[in-house]
C-alpha positions in Angstrom: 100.0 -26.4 65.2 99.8 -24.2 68.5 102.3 -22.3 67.5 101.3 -21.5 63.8 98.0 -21.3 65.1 96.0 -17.8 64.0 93.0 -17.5 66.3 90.1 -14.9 65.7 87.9 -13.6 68.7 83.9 -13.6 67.8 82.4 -10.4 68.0 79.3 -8.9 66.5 79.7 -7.7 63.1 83.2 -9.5 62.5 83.4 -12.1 59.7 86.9 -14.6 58.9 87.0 -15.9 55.5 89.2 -18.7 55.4 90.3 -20.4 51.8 90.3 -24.1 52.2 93.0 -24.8 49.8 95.7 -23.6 51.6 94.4 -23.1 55.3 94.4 -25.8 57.4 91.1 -24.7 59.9 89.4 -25.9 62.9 87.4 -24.0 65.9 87.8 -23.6 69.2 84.5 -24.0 71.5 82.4 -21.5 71.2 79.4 -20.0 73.4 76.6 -17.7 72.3 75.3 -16.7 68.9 77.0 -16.9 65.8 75.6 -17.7 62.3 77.9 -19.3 59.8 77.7 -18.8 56.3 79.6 -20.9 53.8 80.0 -20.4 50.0 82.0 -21.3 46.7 84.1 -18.5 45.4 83.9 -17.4 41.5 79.7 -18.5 42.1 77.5 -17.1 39.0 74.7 -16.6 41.2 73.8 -15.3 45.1 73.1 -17.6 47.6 69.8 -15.9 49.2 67.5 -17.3 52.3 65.1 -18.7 49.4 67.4 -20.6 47.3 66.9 -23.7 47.8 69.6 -25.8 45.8 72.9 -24.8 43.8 73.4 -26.5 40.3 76.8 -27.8 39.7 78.7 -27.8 36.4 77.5 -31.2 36.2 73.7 -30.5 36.5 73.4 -31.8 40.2 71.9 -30.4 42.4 73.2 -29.5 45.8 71.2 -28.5 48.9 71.7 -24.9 50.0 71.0 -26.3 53.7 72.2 -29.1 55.3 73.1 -31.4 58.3 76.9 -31.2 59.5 77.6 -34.6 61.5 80.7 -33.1 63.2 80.2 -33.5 67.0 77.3 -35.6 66.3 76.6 -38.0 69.7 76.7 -41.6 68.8 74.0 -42.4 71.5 71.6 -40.2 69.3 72.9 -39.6 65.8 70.6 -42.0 64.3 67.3 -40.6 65.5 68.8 -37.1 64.6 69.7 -37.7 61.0 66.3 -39.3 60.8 64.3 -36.5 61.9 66.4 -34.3 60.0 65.4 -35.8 56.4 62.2 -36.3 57.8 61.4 -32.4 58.7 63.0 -31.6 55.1 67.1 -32.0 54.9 68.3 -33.3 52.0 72.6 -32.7 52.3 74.2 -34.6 55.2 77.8 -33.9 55.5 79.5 -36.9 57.3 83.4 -38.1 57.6 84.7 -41.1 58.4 87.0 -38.8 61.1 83.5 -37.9 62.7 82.9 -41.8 64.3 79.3 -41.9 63.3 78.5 -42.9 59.7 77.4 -46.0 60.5 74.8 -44.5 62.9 74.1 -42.0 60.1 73.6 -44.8 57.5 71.1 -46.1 60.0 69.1 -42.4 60.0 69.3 -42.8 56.1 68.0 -46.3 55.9 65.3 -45.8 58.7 63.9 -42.8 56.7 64.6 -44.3 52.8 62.5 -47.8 54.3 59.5 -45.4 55.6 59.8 -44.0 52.1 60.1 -40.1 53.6 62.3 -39.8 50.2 64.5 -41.7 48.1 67.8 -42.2 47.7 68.6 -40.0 44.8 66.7 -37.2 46.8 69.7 -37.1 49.0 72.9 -35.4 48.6 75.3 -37.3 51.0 78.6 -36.2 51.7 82.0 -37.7 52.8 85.6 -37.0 53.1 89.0 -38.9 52.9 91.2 -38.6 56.1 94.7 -37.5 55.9 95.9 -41.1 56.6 93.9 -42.3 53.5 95.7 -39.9 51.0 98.0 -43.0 49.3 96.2 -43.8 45.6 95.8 -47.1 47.3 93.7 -46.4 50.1 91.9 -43.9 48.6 89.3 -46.5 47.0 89.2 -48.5 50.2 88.7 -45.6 52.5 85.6 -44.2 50.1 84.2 -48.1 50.2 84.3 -47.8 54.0 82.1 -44.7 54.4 79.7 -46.0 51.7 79.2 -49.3 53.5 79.1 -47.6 56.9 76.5 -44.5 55.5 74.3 -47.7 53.5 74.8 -46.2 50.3 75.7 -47.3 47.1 77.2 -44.0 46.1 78.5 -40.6 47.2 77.4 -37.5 45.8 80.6 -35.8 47.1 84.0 -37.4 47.7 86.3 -34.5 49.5 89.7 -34.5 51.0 89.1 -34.0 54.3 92.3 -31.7 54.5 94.9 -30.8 52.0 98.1 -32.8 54.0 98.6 -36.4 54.4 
């Protein structure tokens, strides 16, 4: 990968837009300012700072803010996802690769047992790891996260990345 590698140095005013079906992406550490936006190519509609939710093909509705669980401390990962639906997040964007769904599922069930929202309030996210890709594993694998997170479903299944 090092040597295929295509690396982009931050500067104000630069942007990267990187396709996700055929780039296989990651950052390196990063110090200072830097906002991130992400979007859905061929989108009908702007994403602006007051929208609060896209609706999908299917009518869902999916947060246009939400709480990435990359990097997320174990030690503290279940206090932080609970704050975070409690102060308003609705998306949580968890992996199994990440190491921490079960303390996420413990965020979710703390803040769903003080009733700060329901279940069907939150859109919760997970994605299959390259080691998962066989048609075999792939129920297991989405089993796993959904017993780790405490749910009974996923609103979003991804692959995590497009090689096995």
């Amino acid at each position: 990968m090092k040597e295929n590698q295509c690396a982009y140095r931050w500067t104000a005013g630069k942007f990267v837009i990187v396709d996700n079906t055929v780039t296989y992406h990651s950052r390196e550490p990063f110090k200072g300012k830097r906002i991130v936006f992400a979007a859905i190519g061929q989108g009908a509609k702007p994403v602006t700072d007051t929208t609060t939710h896209l609706v999908l093909n299917t009518g869902d509705k999916l947060p246009s803010l939400g709480l990435g669980l990359w990097k997320m401390p174990v030690d503290s990962c279940t206090d932080i996802v609970y704050n975070a639906i409690k102060n308003g997040y609705r998306l949580l964007d968890s992996a199994c690769d990440y190491g921490n769904e079960d303390k996420t599922g413990a965020g979710i069930k703390k803040a769903l047992d003080e009733g700060v929202c329901s279940r069907e309030d939150l859109f919760v996210v997970s994605k299959l790891w390259n080691t998962f890709h066989r048609p075999e594993h792939v129920k297991l694998a989405c089993q796993k996260s959904m017993a780790d997170l405490g749910v009974d479903y996923l609103d979003l299944y991804l692959i995590h990345f497009p090689i096995a």
